[in-house]
C-alpha positions as CSV (number, residue, x, y, z in Angstrom):
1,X,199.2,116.7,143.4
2,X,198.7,113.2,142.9
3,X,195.9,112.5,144.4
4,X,194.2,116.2,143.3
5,X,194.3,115.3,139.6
6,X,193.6,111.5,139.5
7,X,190.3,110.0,140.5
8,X,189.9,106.3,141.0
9,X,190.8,104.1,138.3
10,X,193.1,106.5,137.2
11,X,190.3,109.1,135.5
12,X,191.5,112.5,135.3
13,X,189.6,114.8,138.0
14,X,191.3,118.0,137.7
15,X,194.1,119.5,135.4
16,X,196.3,121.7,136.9
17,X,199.9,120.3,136.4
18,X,201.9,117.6,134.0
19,X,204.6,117.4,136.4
20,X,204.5,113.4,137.7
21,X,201.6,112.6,135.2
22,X,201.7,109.5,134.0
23,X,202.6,108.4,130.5
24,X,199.7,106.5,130.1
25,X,197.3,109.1,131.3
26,X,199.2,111.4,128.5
27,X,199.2,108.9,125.9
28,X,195.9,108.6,126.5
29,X,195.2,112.1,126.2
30,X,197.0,112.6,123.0
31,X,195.2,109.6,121.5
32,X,191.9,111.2,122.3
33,X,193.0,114.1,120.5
34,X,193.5,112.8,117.3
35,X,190.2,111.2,117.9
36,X,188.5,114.4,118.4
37,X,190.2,115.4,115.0
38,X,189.0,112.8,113.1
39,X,185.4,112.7,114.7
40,X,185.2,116.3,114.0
41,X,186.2,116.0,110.4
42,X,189.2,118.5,111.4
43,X,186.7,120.8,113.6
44,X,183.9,121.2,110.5
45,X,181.6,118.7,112.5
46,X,180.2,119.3,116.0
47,X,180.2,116.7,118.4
48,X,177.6,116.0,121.6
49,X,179.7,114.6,124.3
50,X,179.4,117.7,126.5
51,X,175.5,118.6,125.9
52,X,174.3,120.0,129.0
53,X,177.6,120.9,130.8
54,X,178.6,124.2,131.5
55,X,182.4,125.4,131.5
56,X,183.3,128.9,133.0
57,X,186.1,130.6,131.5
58,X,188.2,132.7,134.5
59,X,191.3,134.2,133.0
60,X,192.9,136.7,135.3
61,X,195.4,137.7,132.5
62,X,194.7,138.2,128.9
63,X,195.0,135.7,126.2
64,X,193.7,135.1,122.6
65,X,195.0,131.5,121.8
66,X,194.4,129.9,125.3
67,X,190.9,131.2,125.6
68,X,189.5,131.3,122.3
69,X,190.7,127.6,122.0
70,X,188.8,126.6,125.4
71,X,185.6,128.5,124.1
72,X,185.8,126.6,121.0
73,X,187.0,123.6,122.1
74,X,183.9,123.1,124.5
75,X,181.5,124.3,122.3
76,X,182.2,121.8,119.8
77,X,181.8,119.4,122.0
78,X,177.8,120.9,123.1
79,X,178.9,122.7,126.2
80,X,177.9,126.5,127.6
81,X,180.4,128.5,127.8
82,X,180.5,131.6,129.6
83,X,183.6,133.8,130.0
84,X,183.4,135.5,133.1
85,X,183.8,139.1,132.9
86,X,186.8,140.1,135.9
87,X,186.4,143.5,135.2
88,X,182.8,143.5,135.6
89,X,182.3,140.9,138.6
90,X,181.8,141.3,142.1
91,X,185.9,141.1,143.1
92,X,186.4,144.8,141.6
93,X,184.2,145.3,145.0
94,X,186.5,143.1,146.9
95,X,185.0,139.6,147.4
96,X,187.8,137.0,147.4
97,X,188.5,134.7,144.7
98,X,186.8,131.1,146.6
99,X,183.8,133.3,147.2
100,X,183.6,134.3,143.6
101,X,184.1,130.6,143.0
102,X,181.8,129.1,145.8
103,X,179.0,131.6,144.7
104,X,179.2,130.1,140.9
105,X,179.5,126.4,142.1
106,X,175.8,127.4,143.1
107,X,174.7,128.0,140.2
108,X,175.6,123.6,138.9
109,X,179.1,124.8,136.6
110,X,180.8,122.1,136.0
111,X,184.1,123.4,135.0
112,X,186.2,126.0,135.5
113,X,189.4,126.6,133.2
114,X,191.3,129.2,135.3
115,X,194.4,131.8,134.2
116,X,196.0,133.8,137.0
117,X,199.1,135.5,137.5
118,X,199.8,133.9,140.7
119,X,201.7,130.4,140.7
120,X,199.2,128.1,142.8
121,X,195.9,129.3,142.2
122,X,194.2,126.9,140.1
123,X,195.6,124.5,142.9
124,X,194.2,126.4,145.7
125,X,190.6,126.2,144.0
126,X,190.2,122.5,143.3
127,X,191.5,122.1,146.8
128,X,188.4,124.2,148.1
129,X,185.5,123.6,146.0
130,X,182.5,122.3,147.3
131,X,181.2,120.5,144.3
132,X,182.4,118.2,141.5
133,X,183.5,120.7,138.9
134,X,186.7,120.1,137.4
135,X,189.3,122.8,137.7
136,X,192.1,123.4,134.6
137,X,195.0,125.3,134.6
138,X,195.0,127.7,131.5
139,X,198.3,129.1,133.3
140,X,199.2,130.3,136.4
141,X,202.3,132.7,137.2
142,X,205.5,130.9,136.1
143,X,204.1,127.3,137.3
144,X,202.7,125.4,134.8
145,X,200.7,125.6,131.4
146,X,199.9,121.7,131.2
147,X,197.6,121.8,127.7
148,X,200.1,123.8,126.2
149,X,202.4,121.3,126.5
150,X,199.8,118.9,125.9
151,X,199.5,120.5,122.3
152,X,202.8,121.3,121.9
153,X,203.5,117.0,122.6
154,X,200.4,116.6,120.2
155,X,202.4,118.6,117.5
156,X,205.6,116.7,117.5
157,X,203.7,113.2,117.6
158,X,202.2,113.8,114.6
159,X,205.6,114.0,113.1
160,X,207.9,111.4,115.4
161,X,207.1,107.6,116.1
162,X,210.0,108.0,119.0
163,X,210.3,110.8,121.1
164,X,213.8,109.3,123.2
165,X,215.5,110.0,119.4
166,X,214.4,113.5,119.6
167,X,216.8,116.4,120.0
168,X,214.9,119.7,121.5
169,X,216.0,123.1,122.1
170,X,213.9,125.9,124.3
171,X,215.1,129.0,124.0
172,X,213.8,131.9,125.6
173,X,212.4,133.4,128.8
174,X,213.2,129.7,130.2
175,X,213.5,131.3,134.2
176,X,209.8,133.0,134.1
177,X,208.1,130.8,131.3
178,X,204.9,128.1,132.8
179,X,205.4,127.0,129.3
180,X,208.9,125.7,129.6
181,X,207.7,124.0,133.0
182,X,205.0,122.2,130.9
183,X,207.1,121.5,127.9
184,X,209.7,119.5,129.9
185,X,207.3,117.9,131.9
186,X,205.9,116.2,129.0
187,X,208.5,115.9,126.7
188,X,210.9,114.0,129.9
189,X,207.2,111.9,130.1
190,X,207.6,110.4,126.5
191,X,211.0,110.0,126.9
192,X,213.0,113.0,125.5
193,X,216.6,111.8,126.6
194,X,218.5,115.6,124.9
195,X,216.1,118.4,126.0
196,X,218.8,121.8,125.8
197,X,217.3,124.7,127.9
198,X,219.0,128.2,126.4
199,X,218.9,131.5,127.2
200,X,221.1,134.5,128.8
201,X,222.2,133.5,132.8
202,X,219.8,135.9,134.1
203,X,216.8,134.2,131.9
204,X,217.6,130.4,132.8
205,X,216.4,128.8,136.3
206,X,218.8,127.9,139.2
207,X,220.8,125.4,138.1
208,X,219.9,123.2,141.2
209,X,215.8,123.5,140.2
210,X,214.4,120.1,140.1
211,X,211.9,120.8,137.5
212,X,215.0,121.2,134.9
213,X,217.4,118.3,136.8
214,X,217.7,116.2,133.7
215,X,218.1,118.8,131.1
216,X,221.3,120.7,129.7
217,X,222.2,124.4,130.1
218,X,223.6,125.9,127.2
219,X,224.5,129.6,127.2
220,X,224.6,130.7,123.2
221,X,222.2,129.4,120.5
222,X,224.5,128.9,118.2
223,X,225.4,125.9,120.0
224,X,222.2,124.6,121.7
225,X,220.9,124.2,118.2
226,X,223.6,122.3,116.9
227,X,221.6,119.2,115.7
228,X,218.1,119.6,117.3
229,X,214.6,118.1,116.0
230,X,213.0,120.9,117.5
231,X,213.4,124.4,118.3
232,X,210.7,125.9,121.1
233,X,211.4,129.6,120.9
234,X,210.0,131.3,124.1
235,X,209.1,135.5,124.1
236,X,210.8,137.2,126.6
237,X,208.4,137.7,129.5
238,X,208.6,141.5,130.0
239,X,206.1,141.6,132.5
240,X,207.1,139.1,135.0
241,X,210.7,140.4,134.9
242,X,212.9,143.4,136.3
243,X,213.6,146.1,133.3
244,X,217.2,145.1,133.8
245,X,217.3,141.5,133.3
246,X,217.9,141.8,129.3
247,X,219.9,143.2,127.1
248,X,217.8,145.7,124.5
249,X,215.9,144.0,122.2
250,X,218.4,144.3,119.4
251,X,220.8,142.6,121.2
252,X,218.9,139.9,122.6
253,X,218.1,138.9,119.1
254,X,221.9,139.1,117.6
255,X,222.4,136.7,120.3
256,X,219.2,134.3,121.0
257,X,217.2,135.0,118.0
258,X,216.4,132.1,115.3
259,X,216.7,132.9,112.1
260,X,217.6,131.0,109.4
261,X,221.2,130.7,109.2
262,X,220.8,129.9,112.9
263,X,218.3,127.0,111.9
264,X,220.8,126.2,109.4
265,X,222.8,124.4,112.2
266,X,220.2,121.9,113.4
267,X,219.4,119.1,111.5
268,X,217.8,119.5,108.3
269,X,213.9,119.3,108.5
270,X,214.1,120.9,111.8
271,X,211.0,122.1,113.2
272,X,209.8,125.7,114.8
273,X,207.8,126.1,117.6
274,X,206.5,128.5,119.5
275,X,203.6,129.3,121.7
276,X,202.8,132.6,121.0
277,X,202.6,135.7,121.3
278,X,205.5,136.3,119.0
279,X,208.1,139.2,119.2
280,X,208.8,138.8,115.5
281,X,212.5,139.9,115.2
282,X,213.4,139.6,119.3
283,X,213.1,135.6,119.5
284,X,212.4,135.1,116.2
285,X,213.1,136.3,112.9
286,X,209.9,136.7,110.0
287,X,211.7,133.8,107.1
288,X,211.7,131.4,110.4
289,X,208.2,132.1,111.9
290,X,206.6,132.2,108.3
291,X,209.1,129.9,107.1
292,X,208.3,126.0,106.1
293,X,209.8,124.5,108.9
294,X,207.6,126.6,111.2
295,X,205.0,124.9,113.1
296,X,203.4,127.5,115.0
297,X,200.0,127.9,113.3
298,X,199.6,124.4,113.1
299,X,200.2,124.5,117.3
300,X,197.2,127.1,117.6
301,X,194.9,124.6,115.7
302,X,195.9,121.6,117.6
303,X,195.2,123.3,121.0
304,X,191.7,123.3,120.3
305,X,192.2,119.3,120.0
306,X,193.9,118.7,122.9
307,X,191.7,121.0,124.7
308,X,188.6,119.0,123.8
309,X,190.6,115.7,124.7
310,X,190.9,117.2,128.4
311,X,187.6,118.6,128.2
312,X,185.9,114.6,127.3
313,X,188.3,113.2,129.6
314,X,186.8,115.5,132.5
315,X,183.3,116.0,131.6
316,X,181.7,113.2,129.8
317,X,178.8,111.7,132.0
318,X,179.6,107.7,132.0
């Protein structure tokens, strides 16, 4: 994957995983995104970087913060943006997904930020085009999600000078969840030494998975949040799972649910996280999601950052 997403000199070429991404290349990532903060005046100011480039948005599956944040993202930075309409294309009709693609790399895109429910595909198309667009992973299957944890690193930055101090939770959905994937991929990057992974057996990954060799499994909330920085609450992933796999809803909350005697346990000033959607009252409770050690709305606005610092890093003409 190494050589897919690195160009000479170290340049990003495509996005499509964190895993084995260099610290410097993340660093430098995160950096740019404060820049694009400040340059934008906090999003009020457009910027030109991108003025003539055109980005296709592809998302297989829906989403409101992902996409909306790519949209935006690029078009503050000058870009086109179309999003491609699935439901309306030409693979209703049954042409493959590379011709789709191949037919608009004819028409000079430059970019393609991709979602799709199977793991592998935003892979499959950088490895195939037959141009120089640049190919991002918006999330595929239960792989990676690398600029949400790009956002989600961005979010705890602004509030830690040293990540190795940091004590994280992620609770959740951890077995099905691209998130998680991305989340430890970055956080084990900057040097995250006590990254907890909790959830019921039937949620967490094989305990041999190499993604997830350096972190602890820890069975009950109550004790994986014993102390934390951070808590990354995950939704339960209903659709990539078997009806059995959980408990009811009820119960998964009695058990894995934050809420704030819960939060209570970790250290004071403790921060919540989540991507989003939220199952208010499965994973988390209302006081904790609307609470003022939640950081979740503030994750939705720096996505659009980080997204334009991927963006600049892939598209600016040099």
């Amino acid at each position: 994957m190494h050589d897919l997403q690195l160009a000479a000199g170290g340049r990003l070429r495509h996005l499509i995983t964190l895993a084995g991404m260099p610290r410097a290349t993340i660093e430098r990532l995160l950096e740019r995104a404060e820049a694009m903060r400040r340059d934008s005046q906090g999003g009020a100011r457009p910027l030109d970087l991108l003025d003539g480039r055109t980005l296709i948005n592809l998302f297989f599956e829906p989403s409101t913060r992902t996409r909306t944040s790519f949209d935006l993202a690029a078009q503050r930075l000058g870009a086109l943006v179309i999003n491609f309409d699935i439901e309306r294309s030409s693979t209703v009709k049954g042409e493959s997904l590379l011709d789709t693609i191949h037919t608009l790399e004819a028409m000079h895109c430059d970019a393609f930020v991709v979602r799709h429910k199977e793991s592998g595909t935003p892979e499959t198309i950088a490895r195939n085009l037959r141009s120089n667009a640049a190919v991002l992973n918006a999330g595929d299957g239960n792989h990676a999600h690398p600029t949400q944890g790009l956002l989600d690193a961005l979010t705890l930055r602004r509030r830690v000078e040293d990540f190795s101090k940091l004590s994280i939770v992620i609770c959740g959905d951890i077995r099905h969840s691209r998130v998680a994937r991305s989340d430890v991929d970055v956080l084990r990057t900057l040097g995250v030494r006590d990254l907890r992974l909790c959830a019921p057996p039937e949620l967490l990954p094989q305990s041999d998975a190499a993604e997830f060799a350096q972190c602890s499994f820890v069975h009950t909330l109550d004790q994986a949040i014993v102390d934390c920085d951070a808590a990354i609450m995950l939704r339960l992933q209903k659709e990539r799972m078997e009806a059995a796999a959980i408990p009811s809803e009820a119960d998964y909350f009695a058990r894995y649910g934050l809420d704030a005697a819960r939060l209570a346990r970790a250290k004071p000033g403790c921060v919540v996280m989540h991507p989003g959607p939220i199952n208010r009252n499965v994973e988390i409770a209302d006081e904790v999601a609307d609470g003022a050690q939640s950081l979740i709305l503030e994750q939705v606005s720096n996505g659009v950052f980080a997204r334009m610092a991927v963006l600049a890093e892939l598209l600016e003409r040099r």
